[in-house]
N, CA, C and O atoms as a printed pandas DataFrame, in Angstrom:
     atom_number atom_name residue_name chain_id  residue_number  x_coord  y_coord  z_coord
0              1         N          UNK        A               1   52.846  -44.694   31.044
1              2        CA          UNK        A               1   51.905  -45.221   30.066
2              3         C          UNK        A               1   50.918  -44.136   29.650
3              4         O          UNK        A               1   50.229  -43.438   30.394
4              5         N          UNK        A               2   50.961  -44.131   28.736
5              6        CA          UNK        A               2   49.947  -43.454   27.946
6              7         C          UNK        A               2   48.346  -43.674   27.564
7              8         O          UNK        A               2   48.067  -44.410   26.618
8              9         N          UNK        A               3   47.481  -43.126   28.197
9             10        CA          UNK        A               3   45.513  -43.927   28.368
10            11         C          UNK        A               3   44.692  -42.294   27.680
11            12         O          UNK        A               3   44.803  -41.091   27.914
12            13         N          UNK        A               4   44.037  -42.996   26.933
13            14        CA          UNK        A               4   42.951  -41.974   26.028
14            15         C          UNK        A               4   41.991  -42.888   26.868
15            16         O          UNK        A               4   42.002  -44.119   26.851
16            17         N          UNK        A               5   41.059  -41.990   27.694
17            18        CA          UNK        A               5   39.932  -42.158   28.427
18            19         C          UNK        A               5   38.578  -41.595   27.168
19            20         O          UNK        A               5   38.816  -40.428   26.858
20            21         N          UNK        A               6   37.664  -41.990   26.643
21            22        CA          UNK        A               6   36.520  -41.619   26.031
22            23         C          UNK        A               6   35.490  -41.326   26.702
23            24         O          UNK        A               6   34.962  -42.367   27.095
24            25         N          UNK        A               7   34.815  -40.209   27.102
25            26        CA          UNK        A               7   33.384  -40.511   27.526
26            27         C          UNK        A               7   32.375  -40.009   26.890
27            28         O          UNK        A               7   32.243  -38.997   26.202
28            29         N          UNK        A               8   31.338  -41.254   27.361
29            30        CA          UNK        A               8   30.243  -41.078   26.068
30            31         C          UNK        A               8   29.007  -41.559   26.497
31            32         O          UNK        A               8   29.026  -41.831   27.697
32            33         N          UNK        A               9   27.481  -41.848   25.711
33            34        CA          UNK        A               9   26.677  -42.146   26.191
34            35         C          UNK        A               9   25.876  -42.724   25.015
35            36         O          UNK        A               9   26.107  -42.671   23.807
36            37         N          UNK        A              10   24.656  -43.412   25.847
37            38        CA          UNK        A              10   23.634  -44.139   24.164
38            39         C          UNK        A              10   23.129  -42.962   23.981
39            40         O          UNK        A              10   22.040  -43.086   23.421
40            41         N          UNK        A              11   23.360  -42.007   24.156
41            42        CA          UNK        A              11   22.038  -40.671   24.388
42            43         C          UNK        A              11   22.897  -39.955   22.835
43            44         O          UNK        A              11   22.285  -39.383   21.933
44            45         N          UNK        A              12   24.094  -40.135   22.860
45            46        CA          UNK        A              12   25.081  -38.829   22.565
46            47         C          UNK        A              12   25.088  -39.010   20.898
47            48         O          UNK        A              12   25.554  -40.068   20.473
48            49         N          UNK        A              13   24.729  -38.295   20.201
49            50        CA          UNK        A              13   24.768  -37.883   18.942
50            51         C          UNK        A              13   26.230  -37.606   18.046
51            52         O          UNK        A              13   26.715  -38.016   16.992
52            53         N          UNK        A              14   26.517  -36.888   18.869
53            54        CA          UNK        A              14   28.197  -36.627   18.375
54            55         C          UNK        A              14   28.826  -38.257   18.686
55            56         O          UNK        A              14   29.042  -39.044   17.764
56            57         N          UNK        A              15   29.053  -38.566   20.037
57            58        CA          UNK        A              15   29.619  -39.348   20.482
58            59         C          UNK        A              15   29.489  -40.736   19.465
59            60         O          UNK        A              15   30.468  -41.474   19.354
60            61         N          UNK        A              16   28.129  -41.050   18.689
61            62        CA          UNK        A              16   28.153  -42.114   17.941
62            63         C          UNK        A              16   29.033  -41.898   16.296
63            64         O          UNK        A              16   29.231  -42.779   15.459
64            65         N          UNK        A              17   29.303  -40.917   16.249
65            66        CA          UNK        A              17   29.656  -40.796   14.880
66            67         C          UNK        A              17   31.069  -40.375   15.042
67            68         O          UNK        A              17   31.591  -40.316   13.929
68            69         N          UNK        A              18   31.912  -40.051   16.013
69            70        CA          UNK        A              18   33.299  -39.187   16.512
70            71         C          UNK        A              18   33.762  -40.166   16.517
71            72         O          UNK        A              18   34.741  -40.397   15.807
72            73         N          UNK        A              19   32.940  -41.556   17.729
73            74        CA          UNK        A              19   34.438  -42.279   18.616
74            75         C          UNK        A              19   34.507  -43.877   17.479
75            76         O          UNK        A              19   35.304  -44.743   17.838
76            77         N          UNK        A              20   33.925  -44.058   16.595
77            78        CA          UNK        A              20   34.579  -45.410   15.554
78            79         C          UNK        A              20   35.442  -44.193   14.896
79            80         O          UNK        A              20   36.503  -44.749   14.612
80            81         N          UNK        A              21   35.529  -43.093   14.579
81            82        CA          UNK        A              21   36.406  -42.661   13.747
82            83         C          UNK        A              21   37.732  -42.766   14.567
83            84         O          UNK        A              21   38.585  -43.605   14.275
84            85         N          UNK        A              22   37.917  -41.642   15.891
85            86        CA          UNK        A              22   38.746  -41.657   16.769
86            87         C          UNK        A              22   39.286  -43.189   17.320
87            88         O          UNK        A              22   40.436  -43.596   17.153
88            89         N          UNK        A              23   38.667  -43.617   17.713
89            90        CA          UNK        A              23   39.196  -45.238   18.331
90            91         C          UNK        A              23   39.993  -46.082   16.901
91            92         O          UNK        A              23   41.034  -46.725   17.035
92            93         N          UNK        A              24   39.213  -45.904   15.468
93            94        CA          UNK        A              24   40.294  -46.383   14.990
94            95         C          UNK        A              24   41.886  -45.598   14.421
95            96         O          UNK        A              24   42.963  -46.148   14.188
96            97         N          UNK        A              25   41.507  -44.147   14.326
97            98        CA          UNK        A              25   42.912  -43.812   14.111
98            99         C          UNK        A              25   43.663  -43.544   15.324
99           100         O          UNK        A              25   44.788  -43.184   14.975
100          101         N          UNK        A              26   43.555  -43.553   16.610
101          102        CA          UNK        A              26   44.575  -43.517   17.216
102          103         C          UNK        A              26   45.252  -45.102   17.506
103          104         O          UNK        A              26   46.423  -45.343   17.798
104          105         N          UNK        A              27   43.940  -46.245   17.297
105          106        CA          UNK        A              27   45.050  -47.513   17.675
106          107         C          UNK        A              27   45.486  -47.814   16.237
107          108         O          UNK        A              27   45.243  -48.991   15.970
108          109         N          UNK        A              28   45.845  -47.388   15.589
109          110        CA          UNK        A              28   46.338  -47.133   13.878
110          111         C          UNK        A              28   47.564  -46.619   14.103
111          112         O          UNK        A              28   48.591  -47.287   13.979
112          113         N          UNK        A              29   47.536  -45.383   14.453
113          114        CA          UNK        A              29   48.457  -44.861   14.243
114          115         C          UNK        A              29   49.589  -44.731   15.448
115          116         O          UNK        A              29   50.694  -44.237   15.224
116          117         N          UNK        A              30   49.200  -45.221   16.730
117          118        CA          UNK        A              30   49.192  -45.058   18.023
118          119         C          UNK        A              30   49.359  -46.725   18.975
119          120         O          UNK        A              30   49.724  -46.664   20.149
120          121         N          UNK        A              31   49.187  -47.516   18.608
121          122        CA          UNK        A              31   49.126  -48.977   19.166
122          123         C          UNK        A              31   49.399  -49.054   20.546
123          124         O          UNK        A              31   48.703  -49.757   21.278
124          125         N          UNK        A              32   50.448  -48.327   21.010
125          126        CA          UNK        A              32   50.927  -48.365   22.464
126          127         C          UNK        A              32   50.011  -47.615   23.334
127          128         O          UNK        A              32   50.130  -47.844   24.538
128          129         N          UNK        A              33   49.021  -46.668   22.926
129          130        CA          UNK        A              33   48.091  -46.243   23.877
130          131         C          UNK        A              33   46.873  -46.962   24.417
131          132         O          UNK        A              33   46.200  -47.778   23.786
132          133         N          UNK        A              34   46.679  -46.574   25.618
133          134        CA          UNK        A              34   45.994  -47.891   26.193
134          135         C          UNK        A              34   44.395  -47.305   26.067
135          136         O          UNK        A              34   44.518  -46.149   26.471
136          137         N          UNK        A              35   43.077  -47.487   25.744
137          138        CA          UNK        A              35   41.830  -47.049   25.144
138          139         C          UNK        A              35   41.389  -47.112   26.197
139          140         O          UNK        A              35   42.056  -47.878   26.892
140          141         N          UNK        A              36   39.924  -46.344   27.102
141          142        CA          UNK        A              36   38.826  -46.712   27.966
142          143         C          UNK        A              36   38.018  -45.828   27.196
143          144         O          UNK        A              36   38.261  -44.751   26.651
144          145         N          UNK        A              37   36.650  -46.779   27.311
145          146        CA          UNK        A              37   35.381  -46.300   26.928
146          147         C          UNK        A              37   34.856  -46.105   28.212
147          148         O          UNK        A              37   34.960  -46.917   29.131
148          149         N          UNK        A              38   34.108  -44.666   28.285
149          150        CA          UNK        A              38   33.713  -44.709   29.485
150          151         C          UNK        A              38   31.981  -44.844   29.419
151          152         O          UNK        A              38   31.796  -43.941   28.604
152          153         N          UNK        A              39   30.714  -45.319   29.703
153          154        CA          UNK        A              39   29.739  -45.063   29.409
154          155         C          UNK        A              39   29.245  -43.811   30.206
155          156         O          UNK        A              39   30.055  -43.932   31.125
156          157         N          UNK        A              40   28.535  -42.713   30.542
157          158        CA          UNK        A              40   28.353  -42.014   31.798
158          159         C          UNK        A              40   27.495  -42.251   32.626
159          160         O          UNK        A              40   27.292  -41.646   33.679
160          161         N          UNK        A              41   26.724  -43.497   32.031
161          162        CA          UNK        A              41   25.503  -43.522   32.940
162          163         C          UNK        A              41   25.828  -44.472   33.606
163          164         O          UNK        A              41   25.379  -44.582   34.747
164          165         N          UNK        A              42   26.765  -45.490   33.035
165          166        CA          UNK        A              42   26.886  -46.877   33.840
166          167         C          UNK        A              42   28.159  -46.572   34.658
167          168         O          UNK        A              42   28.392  -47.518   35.410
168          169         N          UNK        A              43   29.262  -45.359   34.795
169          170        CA          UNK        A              43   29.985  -45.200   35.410
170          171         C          UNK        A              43   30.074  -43.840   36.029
171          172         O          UNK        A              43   31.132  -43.212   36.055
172          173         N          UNK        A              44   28.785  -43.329   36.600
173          174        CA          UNK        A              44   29.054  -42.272   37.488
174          175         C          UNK        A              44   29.884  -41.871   38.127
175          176         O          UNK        A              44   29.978  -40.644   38.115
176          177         N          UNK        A              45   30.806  -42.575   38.919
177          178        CA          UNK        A              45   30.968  -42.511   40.375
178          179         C          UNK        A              45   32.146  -41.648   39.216
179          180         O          UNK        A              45   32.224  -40.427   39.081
180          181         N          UNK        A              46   32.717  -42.369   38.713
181          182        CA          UNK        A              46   33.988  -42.252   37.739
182          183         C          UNK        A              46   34.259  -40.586   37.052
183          184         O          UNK        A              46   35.152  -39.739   37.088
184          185         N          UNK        A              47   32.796  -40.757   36.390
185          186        CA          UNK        A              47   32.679  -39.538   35.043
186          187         C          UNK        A              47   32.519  -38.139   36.302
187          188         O          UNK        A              47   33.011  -37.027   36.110
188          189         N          UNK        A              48   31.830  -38.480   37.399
189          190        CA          UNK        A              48   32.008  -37.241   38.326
190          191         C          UNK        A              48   33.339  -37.087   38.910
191          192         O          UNK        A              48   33.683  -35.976   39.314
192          193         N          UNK        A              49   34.089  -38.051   38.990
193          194        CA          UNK        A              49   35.495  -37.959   39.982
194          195         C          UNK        A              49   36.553  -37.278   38.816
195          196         O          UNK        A              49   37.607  -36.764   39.191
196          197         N          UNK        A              50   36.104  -37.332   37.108
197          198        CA          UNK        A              50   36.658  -36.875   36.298
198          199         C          UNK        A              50   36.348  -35.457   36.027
199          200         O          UNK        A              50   37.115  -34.822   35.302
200          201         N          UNK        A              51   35.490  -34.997   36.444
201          202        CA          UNK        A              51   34.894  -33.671   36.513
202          203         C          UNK        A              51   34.663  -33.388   34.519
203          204         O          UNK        A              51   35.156  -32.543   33.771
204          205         N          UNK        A              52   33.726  -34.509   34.268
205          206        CA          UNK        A              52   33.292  -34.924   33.047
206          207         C          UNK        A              52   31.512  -34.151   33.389
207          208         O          UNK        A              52   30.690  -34.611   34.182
208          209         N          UNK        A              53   31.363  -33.066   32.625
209          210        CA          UNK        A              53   29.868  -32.001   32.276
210          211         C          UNK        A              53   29.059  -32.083   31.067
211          212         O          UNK        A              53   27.852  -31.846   31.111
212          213         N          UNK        A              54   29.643  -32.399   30.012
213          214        CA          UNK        A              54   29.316  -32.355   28.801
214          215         C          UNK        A              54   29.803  -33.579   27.961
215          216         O          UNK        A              54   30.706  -34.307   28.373
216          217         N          UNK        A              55   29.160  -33.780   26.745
217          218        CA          UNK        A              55   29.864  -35.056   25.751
218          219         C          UNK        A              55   29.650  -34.654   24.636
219          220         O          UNK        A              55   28.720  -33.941   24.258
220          221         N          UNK        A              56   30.794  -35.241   23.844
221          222        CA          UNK        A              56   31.811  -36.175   23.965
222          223         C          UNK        A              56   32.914  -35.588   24.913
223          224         O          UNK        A              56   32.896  -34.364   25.043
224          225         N          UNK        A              57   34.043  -36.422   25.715
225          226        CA          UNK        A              57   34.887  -35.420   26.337
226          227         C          UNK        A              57   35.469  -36.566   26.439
227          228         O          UNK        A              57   34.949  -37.570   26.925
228          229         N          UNK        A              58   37.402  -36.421   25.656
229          230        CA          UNK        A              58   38.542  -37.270   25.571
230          231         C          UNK        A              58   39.616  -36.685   26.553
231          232         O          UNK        A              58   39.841  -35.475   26.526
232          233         N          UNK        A              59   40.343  -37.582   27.494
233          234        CA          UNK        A              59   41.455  -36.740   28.238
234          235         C          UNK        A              59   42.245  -38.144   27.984
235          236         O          UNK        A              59   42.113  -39.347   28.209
236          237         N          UNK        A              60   43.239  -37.140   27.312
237          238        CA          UNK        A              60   44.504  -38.188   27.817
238          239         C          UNK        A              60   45.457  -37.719   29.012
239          240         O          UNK        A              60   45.670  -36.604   29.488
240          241         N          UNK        A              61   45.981  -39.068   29.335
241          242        CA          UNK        A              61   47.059  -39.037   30.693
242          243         C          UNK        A              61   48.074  -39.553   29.836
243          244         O          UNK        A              61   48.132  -39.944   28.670
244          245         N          UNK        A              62   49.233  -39.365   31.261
245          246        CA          UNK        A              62   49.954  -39.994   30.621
246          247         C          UNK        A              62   50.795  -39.987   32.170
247          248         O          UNK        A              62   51.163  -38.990   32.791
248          249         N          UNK        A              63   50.971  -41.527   32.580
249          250        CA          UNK        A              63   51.479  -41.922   34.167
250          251         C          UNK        A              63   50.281  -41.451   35.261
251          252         O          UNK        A              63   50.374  -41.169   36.455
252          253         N          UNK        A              64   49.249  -41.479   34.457
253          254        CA          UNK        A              64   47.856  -41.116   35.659
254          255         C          UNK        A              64   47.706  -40.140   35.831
255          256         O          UNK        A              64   47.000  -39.846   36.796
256          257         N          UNK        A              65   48.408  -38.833   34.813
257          258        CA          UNK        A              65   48.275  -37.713   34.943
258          259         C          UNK        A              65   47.297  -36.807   33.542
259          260         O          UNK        A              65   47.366  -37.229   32.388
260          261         N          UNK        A              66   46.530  -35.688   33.870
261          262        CA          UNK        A              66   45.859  -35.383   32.813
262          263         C          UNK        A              66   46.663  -34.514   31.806
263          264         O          UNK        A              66   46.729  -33.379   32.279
264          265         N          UNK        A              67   47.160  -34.570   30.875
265          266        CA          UNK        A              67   47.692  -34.177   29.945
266          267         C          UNK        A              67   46.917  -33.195   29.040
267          268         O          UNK        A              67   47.354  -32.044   29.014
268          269         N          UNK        A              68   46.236  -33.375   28.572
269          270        CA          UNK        A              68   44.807  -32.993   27.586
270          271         C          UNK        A              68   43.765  -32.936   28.062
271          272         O          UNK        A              68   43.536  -33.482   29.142
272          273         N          UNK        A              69   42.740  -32.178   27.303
273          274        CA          UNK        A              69   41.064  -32.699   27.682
274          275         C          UNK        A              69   40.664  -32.008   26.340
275          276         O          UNK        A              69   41.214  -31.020   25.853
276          277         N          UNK        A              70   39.397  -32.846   25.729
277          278        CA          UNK        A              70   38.732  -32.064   24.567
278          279         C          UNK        A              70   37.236  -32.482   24.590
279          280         O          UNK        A              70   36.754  -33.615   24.605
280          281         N          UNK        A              71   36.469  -30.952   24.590
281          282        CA          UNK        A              71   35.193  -31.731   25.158
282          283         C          UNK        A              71   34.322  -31.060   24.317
283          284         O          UNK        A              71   34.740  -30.010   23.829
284          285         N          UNK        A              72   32.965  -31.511   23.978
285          286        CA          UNK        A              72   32.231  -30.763   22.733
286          287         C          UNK        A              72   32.569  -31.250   21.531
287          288         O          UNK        A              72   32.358  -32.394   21.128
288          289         N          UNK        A              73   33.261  -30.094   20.782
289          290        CA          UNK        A              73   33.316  -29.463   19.721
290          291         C          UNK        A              73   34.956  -29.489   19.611
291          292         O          UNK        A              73   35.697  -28.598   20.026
292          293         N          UNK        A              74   35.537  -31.238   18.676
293          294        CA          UNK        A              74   37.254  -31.363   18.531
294          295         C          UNK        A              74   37.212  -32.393   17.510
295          296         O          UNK        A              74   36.293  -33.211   17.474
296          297         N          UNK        A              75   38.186  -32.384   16.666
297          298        CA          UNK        A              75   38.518  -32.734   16.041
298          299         C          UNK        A              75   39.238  -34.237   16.125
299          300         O          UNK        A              75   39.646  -34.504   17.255
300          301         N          UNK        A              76   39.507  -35.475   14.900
301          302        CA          UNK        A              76   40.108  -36.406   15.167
302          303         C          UNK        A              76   41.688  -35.906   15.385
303          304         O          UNK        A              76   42.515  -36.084   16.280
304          305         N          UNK        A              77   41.684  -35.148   14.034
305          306        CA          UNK        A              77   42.888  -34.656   13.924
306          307         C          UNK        A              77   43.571  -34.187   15.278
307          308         O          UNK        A              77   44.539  -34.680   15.857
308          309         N          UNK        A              78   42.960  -33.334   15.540
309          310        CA          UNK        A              78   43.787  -32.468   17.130
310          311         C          UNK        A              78   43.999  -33.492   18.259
311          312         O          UNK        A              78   44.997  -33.468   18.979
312          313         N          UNK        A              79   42.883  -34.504   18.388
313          314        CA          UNK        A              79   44.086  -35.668   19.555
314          315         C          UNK        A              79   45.009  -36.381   19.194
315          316         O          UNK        A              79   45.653  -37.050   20.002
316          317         N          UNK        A              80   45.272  -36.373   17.778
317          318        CA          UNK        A              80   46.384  -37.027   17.116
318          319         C          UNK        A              80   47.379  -36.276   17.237
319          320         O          UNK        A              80   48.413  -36.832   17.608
320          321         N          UNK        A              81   47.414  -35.157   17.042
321          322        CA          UNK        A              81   48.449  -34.175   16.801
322          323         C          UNK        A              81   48.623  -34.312   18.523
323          324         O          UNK        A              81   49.807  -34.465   18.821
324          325         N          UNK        A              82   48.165  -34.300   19.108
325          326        CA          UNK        A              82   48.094  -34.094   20.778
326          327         C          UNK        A              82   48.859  -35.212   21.696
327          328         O          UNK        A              82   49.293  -35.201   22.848
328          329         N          UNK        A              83   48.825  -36.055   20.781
329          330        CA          UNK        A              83   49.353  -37.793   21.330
330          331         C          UNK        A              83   50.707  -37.644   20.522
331          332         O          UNK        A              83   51.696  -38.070   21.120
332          333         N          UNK        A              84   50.944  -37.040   19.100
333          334        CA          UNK        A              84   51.890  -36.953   18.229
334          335         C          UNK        A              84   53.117  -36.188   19.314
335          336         O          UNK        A              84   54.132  -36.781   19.677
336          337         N          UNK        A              85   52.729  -34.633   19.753
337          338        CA          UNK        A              85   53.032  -33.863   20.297
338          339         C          UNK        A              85   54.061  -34.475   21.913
339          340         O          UNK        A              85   55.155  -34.019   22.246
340          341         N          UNK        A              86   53.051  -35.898   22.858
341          342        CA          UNK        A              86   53.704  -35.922   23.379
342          343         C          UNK        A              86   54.580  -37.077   23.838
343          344         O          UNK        A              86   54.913  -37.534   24.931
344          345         N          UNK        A              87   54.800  -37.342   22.664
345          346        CA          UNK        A              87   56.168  -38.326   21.569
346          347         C          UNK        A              87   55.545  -39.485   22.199
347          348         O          UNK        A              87   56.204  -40.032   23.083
348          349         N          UNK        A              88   54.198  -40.045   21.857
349          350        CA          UNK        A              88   53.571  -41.395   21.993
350          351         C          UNK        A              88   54.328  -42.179   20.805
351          352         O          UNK        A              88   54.703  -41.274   20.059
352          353         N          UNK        A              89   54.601  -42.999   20.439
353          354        CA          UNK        A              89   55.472  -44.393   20.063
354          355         C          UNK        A              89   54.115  -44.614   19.039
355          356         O          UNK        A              89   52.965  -44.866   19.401
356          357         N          UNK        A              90   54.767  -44.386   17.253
357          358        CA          UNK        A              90   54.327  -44.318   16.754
358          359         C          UNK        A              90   54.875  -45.185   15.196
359          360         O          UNK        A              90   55.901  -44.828   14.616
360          361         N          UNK        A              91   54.209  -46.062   14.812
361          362        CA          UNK        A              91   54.726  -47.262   13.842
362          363         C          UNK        A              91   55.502  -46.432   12.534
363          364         O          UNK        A              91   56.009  -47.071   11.612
């Protein structure tokens, strides 16, 4: 299975204007991938066990494994192409 993990915060500037763009074109174009929003403040234990430093920061897995990571400064385009790339099931 295929999981786009998001992490983000009320704090995060980028993060409010990136993830309605991102969240709707990958379940658009993408349906079979499974979404988590992560908050960082309300899920520490998590965003540290992810070795998550900075925001915005997207990792996809794929079978619980990390496949990707894009953190800062990325594009919608490039996790598409990134999910495209590793033949995610696409309408």
């Amino acid at each position: 299975m295929t999981e786009l993990i998001y992490f983000t915060s009320k704090t995060c500037g980028v993060c409010k204007v990136l993830k309605p763009k991102l969240l709707e074109a990958v379940q658009e174009n993408f349906p079979k991938v499974g979404i988590r929003v992560v908050d960082v403040e309300e899920e520490v234990e998590f965003t540290g066990q992810s070795m998550v430093f900075t925001l915005p920061v997207v990792i996809i897995k794929v079978d619980d494994k990390e496949m990707y990571r894009f953190a800062r400064s990325f594009s919608v385009y490039e996790v598409l192409e990134k999910l495209k790339r590793l033949g995610t099931v696409s309408p």
